[in-house]
N, C-alpha and C positions, 0 to 999 in steps of 0.2 A: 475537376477531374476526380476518379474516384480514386482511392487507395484500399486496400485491404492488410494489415496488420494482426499476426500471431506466432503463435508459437507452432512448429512444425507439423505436430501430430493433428492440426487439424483443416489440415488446409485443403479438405473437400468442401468445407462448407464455403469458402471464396469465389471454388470455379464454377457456382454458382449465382454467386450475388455480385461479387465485384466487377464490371469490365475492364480496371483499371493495371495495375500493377500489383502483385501483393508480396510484402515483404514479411520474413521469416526469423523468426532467432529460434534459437534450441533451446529446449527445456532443459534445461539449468544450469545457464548461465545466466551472472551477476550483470554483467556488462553490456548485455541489449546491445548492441553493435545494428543492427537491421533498424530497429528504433530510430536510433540517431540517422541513419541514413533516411530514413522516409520522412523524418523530420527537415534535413536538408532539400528533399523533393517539394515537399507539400507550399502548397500557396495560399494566401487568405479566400476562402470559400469553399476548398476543396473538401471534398468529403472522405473519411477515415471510417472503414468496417473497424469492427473487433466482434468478435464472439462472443465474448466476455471480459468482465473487468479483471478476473484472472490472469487474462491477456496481455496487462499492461503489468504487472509486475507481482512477489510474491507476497509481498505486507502490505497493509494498508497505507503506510507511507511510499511507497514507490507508482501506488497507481494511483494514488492522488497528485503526485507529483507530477508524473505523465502527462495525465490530465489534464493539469494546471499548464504546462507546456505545448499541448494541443490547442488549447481554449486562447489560448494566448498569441498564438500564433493565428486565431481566427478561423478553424479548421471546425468543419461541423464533424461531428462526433456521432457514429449511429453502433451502440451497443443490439449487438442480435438477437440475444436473452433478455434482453431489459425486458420488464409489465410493459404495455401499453400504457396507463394509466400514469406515469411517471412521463412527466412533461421537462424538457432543457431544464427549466428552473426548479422545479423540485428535484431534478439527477442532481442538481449543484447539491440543495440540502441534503438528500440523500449523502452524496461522497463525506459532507461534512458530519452526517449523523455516524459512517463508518470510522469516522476516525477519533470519533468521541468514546466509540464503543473501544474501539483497541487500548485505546489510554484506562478504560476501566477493567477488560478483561488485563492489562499489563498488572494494573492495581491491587486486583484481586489474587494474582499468581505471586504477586511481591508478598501480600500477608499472609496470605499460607505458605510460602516459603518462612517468612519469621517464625512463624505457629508452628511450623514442622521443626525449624532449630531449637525454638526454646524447650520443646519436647524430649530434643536428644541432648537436653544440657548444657547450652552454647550460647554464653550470655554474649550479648553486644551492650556497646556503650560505654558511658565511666564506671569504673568501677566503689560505688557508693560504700560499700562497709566496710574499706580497707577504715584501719585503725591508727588513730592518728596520736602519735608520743606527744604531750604535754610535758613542760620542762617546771616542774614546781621549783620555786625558792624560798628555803626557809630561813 
C-alpha cells in the first residue's frame, strides 16, 4: 500500500502521486504525532512518499532517526526531490555523509564561539598563574 507523509503546506504534491492515505503534521511541531500514527499503519513492503528529507524532521538527527525507523520497519522509502542517480544504497551513505557534515558544521560553530570569548576576555579552564605562598623555614 502506498502512504504519503509531510508537513501540511504541501500536500498538493500527494494528490498527485500517492493513491494511498497521507498523513500530515504541522510545521513546527516537535512531536510528529502524524509520523507515529502512519508508522502504526505501515506494513513490511509498503511504500512511504515524502517530498523531501526536510519532511522527516528539522536536524540531521531526527530525519536520520525517522529514517532509521522506516528502514527498519521494512517500508520502501521514495524521496520526491532525491537525484535520480542516488540509488537505496548510496541514500544510506548519503544520510550517513549528512550527519558527519552536522558534527563538523557543530565543530566548527563551538571554535568560533571560543575565538569569539577569548576575544571579549573570558578565559575558560584552570586558572594557571594564580600565585602560589611558599612557607620558608629558617
Amino acid at each position: 500500500m502506498e502512504y504519503g507523509y509531510s508537513f501540511d503546506q504541501e500536500m498538493s504534491v500527494f494528490q498527485r502521486m500517492v493513491a494511498g492515505p497521507y498523513y500530515f503534521d504541522e510545521f513546527g511541531t516537535d512531536d510528529f504525532p502524524a509520523f507515529y500514527q502512519l508508522m502504526d499503519q505501515v506494513k513490511p513492503g509498503d511504500t512511504v512518499f515524502i517530498p523531501g528529507l526536510a519532511s522527516l524532521g528539522y536536524s540531521f538527527q531526527q530525519i536520520r532517526d525517522k529514517w532509521l525507523l522506516l528502514a527498519d520497519a521494512g517500508v520502501n522509502i521514495c524521496v520526491l526531490n532525491k537525484p535520480e542517480d542516488i540509488g537505496e544504497d548510496n541514500f544510506t551513505l548519503f544520510l550517513r555523509y549528512l550527519g558527519e557534515e552536522e558534527m563538523v558544521i557543530r565543530r566548527k560553530k563551538q571554535k568560533q564561539g571560543y575565538i569569539n570569548a577569548r576575544l571579549r576576555g573570558v578565559r575558560a579552564g584552570r586558572n594557571w598563574i594564580r600565585k602560589i605562598k611558599v612557607k620558608r623555614h629558617n
